[in-house]
Backbone as JSON, one array per atom type, in Angstrom:
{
  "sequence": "XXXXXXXXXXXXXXXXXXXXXXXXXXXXXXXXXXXXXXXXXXXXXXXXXXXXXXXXXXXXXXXXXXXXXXXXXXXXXXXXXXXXXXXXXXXXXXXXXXXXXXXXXXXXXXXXXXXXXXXXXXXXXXXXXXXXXXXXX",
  "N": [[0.85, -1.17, 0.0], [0.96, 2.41, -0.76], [1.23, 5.86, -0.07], [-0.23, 7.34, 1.67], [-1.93, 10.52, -0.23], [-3.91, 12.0, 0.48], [-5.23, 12.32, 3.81], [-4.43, 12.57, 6.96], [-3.93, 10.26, 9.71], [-3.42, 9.74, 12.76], [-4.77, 7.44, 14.02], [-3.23, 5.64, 12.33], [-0.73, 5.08, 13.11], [1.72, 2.58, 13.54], [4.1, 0.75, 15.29], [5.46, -2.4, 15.11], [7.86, -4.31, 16.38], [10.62, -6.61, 16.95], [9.0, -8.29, 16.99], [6.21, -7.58, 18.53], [3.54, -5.18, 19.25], [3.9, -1.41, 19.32], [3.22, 0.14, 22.3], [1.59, 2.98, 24.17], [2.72, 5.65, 23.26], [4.15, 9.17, 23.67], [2.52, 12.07, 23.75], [2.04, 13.97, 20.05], [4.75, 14.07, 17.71], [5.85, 11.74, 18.13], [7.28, 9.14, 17.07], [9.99, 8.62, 15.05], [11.64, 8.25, 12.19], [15.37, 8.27, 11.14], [17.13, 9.07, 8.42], [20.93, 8.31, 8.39], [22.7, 9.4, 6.0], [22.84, 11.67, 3.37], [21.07, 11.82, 0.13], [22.42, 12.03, -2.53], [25.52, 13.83, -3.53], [27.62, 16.56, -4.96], [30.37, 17.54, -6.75], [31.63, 19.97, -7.63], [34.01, 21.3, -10.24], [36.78, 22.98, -12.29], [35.9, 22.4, -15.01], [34.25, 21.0, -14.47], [31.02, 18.95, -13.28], [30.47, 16.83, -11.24], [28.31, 14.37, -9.96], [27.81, 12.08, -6.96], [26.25, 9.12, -5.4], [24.76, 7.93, -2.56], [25.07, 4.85, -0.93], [23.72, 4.28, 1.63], [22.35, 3.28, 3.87], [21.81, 3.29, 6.34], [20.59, 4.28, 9.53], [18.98, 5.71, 12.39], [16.45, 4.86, 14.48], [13.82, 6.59, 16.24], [11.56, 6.52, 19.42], [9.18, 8.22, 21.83], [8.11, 7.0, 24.72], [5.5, 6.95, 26.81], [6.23, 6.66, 30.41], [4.67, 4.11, 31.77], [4.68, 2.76, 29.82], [4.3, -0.47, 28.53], [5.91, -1.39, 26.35], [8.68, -0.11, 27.2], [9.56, -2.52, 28.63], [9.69, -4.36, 27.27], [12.2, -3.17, 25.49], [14.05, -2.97, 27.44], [15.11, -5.35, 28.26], [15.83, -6.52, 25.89], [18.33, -4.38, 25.57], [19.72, -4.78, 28.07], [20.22, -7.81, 27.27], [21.92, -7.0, 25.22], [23.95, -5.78, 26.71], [25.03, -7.9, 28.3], [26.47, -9.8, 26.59], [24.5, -11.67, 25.09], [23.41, -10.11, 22.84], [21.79, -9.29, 19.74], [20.44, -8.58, 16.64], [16.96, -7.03, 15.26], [14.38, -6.73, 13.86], [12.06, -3.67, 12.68], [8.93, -2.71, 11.96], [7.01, 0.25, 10.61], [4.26, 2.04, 10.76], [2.89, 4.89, 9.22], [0.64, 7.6, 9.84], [0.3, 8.54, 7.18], [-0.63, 6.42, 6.15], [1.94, 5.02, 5.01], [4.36, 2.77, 4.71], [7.31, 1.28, 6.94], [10.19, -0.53, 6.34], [12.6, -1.3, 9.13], [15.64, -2.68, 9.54], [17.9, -5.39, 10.87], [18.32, -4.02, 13.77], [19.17, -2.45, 16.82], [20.1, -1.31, 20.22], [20.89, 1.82, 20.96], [20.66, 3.57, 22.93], [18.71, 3.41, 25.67], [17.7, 5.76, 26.88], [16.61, 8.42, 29.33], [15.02, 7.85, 32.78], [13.22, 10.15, 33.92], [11.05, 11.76, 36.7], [8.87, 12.23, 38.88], [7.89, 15.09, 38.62], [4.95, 17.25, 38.02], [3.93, 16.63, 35.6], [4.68, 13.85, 33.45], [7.59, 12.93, 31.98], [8.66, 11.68, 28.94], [10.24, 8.96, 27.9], [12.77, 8.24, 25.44], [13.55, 6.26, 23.58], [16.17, 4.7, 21.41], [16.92, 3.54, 18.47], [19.75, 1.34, 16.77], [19.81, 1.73, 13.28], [20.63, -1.08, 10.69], [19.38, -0.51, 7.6], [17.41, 1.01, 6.48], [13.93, 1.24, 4.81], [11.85, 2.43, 2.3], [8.69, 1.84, 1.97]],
  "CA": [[0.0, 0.0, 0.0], [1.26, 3.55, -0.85], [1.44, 6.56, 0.79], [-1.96, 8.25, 1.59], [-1.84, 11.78, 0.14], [-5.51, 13.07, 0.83], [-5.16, 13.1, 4.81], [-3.14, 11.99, 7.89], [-4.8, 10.01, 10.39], [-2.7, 9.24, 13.61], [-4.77, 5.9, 14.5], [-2.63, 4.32, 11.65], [0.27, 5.09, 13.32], [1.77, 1.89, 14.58], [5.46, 0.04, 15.59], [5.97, -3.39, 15.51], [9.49, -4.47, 16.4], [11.1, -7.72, 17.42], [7.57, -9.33, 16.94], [5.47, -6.89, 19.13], [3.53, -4.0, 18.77], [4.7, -0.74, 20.78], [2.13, 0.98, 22.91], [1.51, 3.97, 24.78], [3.9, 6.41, 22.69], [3.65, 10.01, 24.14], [1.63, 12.95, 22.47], [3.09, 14.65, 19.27], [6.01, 13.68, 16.66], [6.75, 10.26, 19.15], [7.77, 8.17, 16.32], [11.0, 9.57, 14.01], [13.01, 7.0, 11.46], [15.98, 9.39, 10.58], [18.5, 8.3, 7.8], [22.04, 8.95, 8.78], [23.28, 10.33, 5.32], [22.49, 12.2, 2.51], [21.29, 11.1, -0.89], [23.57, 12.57, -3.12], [26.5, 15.28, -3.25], [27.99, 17.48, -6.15], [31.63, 18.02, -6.51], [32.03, 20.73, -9.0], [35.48, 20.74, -10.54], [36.56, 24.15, -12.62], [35.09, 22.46, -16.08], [32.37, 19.66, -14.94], [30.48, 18.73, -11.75], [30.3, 15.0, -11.12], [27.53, 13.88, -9.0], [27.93, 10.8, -6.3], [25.46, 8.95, -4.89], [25.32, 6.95, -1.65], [24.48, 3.8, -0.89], [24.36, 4.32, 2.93], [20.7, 3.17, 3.99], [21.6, 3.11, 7.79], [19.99, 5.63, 10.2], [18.52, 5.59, 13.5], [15.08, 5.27, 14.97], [13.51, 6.86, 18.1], [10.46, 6.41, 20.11], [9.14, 8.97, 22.85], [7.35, 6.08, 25.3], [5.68, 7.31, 27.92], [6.72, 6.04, 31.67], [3.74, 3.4, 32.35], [4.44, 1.74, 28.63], [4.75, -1.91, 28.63], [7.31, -1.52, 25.67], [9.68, -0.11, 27.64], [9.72, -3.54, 29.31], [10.82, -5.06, 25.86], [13.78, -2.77, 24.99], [15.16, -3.03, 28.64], [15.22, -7.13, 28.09], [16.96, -6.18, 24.5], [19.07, -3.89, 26.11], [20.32, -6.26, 28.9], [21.11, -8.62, 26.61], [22.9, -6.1, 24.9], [25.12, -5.57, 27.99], [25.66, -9.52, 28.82], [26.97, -10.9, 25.79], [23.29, -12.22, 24.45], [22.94, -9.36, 21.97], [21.05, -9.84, 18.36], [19.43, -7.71, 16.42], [15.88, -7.42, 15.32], [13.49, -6.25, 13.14], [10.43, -3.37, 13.01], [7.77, -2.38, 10.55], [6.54, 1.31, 11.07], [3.09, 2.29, 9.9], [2.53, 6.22, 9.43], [-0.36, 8.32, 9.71], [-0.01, 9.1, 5.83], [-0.5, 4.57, 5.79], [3.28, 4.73, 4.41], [5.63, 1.3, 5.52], [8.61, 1.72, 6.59], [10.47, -1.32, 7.14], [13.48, -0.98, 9.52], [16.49, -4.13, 9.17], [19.09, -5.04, 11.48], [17.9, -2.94, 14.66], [19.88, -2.75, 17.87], [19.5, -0.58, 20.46], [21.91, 2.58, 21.05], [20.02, 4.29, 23.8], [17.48, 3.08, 26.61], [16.39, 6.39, 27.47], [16.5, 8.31, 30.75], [13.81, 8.08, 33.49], [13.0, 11.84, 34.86], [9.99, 11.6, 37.28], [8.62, 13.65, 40.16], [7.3, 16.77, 38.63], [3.28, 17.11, 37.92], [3.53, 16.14, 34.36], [5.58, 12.77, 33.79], [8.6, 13.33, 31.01], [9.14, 10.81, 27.76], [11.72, 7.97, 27.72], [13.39, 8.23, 24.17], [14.47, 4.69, 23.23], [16.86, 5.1, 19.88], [17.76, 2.31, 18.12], [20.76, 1.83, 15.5], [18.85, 0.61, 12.07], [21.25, -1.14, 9.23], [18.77, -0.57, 6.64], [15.87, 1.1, 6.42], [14.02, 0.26, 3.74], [10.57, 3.09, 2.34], [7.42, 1.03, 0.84]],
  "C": [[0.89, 1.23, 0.0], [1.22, 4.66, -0.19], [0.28, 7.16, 0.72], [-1.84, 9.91, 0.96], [-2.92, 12.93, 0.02], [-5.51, 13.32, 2.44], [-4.57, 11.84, 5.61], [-4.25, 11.48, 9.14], [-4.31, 8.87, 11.18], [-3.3, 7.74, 14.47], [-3.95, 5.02, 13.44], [-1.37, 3.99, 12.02], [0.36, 3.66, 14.53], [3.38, 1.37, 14.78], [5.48, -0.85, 15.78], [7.35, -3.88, 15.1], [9.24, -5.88, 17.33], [9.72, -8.31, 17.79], [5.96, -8.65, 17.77], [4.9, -5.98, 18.82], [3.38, -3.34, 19.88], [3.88, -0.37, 20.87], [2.79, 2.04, 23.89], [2.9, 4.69, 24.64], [3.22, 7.89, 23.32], [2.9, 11.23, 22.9], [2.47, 13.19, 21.48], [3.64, 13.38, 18.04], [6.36, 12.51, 17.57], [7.02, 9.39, 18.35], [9.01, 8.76, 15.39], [12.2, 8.32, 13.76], [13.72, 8.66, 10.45], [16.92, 8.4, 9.54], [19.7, 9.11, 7.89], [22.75, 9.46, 7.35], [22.3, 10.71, 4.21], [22.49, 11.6, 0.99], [22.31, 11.26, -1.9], [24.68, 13.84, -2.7], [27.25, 15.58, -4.73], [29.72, 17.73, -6.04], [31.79, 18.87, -7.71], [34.06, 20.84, -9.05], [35.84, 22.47, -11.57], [35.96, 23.74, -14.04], [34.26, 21.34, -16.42], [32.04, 19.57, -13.31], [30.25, 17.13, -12.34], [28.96, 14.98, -9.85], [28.01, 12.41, -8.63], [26.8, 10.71, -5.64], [25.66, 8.08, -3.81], [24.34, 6.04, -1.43], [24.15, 3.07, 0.66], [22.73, 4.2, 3.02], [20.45, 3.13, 5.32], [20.65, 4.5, 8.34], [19.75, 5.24, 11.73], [16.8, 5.79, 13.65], [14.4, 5.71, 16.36], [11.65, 6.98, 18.35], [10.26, 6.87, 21.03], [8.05, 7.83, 23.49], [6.71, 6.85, 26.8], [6.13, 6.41, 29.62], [6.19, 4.44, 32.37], [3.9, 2.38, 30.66], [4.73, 0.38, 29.14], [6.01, -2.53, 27.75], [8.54, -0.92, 26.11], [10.59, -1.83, 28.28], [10.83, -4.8, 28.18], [11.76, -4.41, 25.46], [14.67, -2.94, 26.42], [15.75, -4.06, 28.79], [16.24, -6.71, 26.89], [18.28, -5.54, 25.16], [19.78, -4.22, 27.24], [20.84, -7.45, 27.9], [22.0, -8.13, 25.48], [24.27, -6.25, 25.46], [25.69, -6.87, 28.34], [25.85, -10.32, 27.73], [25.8, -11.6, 24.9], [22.66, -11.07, 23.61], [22.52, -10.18, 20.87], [20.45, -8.93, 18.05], [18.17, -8.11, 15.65], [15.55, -6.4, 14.05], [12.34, -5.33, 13.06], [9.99, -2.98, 11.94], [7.24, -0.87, 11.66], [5.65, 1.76, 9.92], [2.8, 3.75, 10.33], [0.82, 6.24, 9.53], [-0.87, 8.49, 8.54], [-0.43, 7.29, 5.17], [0.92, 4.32, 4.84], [3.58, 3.43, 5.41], [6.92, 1.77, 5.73], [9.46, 0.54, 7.51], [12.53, -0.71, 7.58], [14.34, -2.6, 9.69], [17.58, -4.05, 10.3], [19.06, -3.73, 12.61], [18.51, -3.02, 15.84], [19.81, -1.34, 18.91], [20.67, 0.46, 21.28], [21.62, 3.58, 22.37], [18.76, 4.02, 24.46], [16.94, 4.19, 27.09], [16.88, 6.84, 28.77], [15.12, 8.41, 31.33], [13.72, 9.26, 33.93], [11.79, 11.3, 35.95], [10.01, 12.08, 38.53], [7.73, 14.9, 39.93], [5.62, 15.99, 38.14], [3.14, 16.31, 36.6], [4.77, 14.84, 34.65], [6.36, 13.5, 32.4], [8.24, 11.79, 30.14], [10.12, 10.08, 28.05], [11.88, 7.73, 26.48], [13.88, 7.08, 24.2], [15.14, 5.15, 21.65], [17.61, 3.8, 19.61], [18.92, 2.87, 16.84], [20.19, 0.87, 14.38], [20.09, 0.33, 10.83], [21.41, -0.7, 7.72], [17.31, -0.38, 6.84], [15.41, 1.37, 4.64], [12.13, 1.25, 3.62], [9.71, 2.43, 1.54], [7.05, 2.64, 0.52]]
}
């Protein structure tokens, strides 16, 4: 399925990773697959420009969870076995608002996030994974 471009409609937004799907993401922008480089670059020369292109499909992905999620529970297990030698990486599928895919390859996890807590409102735990290959239906 293609990318919706008549309107945006945040129940389609979903995350399943390493076989699960993530819940209770906080208000807003709480989902963001970034790609770590740029598609092309230009080298002009004094009598031609060459274009290069890259073939660099890695990036990172982050998730604002709020405090009471249950998917925190699954990256802290990932992330422990991170730390003890039982690492592996995994797999997620990310479904926009616009019904775009966006599968993510080779996922591992570069950041658990801090806890804040105390004040009236609760804060976000940012989980950021490191993606091999992301990959746009």
């Amino acid at each position: 399925m293609g990318r919706n471009t008549q309107f945006l409609n945040q129940a389609l937004v979903t995350v399943v990773a390493d076989g699960s799907i993530d819940t209770d993401h906080m208000s807003g922008d709480s989902v963001r697959v970034i790609p770590n480089a740029e598609g092309s670059a230009m080298e002009a020369g004094f009598d031609s420009t060459v274009t290069s292109f890259s073939t660099d499909q890695s990036g990172t992905f982050e998730q604002d969870f709020k405090l009471t999620s249950p998917s925190l529970d699954k990256y802290q297990s990932l992330w422990q076995q991170q730390k003890t030698g039982a690492a592996r990486l995994f797999n997620a599928m990310v479904y926009t608002g616009a019904a775009q895919s966006i599968r993510l390859e080779g996922c591992s996890i570069q950041n658990i996030g801090q806890t804040a807590t105390g004040g009236k409102t609760f804060s976000a735990q940012t989980v950021v994974l490191n993606v091999q290959k992301i990959i746009f239906n």
